[in-house]
C-alpha positions as CSV (number, residue, x, y, z in Angstrom):
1,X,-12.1,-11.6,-6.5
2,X,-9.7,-14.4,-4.9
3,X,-6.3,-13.4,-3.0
4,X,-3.4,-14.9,-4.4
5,X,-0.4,-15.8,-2.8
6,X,1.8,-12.6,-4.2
7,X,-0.9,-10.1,-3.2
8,X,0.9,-9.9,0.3
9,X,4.2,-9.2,-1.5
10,X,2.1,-6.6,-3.6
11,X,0.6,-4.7,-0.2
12,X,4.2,-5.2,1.8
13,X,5.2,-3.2,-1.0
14,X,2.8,-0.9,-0.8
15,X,4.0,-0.5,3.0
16,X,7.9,-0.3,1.8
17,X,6.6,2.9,0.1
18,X,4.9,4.5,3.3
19,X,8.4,3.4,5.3
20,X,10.2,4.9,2.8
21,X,9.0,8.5,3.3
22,X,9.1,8.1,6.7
23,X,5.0,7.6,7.0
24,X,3.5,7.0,10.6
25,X,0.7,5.9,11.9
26,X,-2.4,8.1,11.0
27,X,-0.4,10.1,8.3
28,X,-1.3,9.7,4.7
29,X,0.3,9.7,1.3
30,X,-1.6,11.1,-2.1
31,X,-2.8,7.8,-3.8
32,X,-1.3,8.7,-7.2
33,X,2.0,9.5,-5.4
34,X,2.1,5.4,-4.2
35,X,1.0,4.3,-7.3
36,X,3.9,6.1,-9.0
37,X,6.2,4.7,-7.0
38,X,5.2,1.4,-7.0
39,X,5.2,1.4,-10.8
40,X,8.9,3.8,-10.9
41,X,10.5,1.4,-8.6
42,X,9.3,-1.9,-10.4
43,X,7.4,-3.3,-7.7
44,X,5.0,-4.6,-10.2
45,X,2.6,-3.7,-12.3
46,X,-1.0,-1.7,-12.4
47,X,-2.9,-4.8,-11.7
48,X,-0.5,-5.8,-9.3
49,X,-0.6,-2.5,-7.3
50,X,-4.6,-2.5,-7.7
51,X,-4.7,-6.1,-6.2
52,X,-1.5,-4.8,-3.2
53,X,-3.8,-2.0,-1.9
54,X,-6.7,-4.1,-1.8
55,X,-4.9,-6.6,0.4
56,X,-3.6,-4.2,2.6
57,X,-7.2,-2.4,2.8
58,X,-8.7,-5.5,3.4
59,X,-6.1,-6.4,6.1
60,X,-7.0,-3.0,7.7
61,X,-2.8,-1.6,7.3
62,X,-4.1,1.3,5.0
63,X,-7.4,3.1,4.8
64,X,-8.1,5.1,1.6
65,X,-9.8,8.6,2.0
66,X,-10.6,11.2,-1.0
67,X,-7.8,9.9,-3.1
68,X,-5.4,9.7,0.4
69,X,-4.2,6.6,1.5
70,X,-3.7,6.1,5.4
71,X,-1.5,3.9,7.1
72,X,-2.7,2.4,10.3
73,X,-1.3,1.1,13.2
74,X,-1.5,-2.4,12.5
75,X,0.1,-1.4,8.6
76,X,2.9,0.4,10.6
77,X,3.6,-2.8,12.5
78,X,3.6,-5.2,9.1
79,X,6.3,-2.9,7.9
């Protein structure tokens, strides 16, 4: 599936929401706890998250582990 432009907004999002609890490098958040607040905070929508956290996968800021997602070093220094 293409990248679109707004997909970096999407996954910088994403990373507002690790930032935001006060996530650092190596911690982890519960998957349906970002996608919660994504949604709560109108960041976007489902599809919009979906295509965020692929970015940021991609991108290598956030790794996702048995429904955990992981921010990484390089993640922590794109917030």
């Amino acid at each position: 599936m293409a990248t679109l432009p707004a997909d970096e907004d999407y996954a910088k999002s994403v990373l507002s929401i690790f930032h935001a609890n006060q996530i650092r490098p190596g911690e982890t958040l519960r998957a349906g706890q970002v996608k919660i607040e994504f949604l709560t905070r109108n960041m976007g929508r489902q599809p919009d998250y979906e295509a965020g956290l692929d970015y940021a996968i991609d991108r290598h800021w956030l790794r996702l582990d048995l429904n955990m997602i992981r921010l990484t070093d390089s993640g922590f220094a794109e917030q």
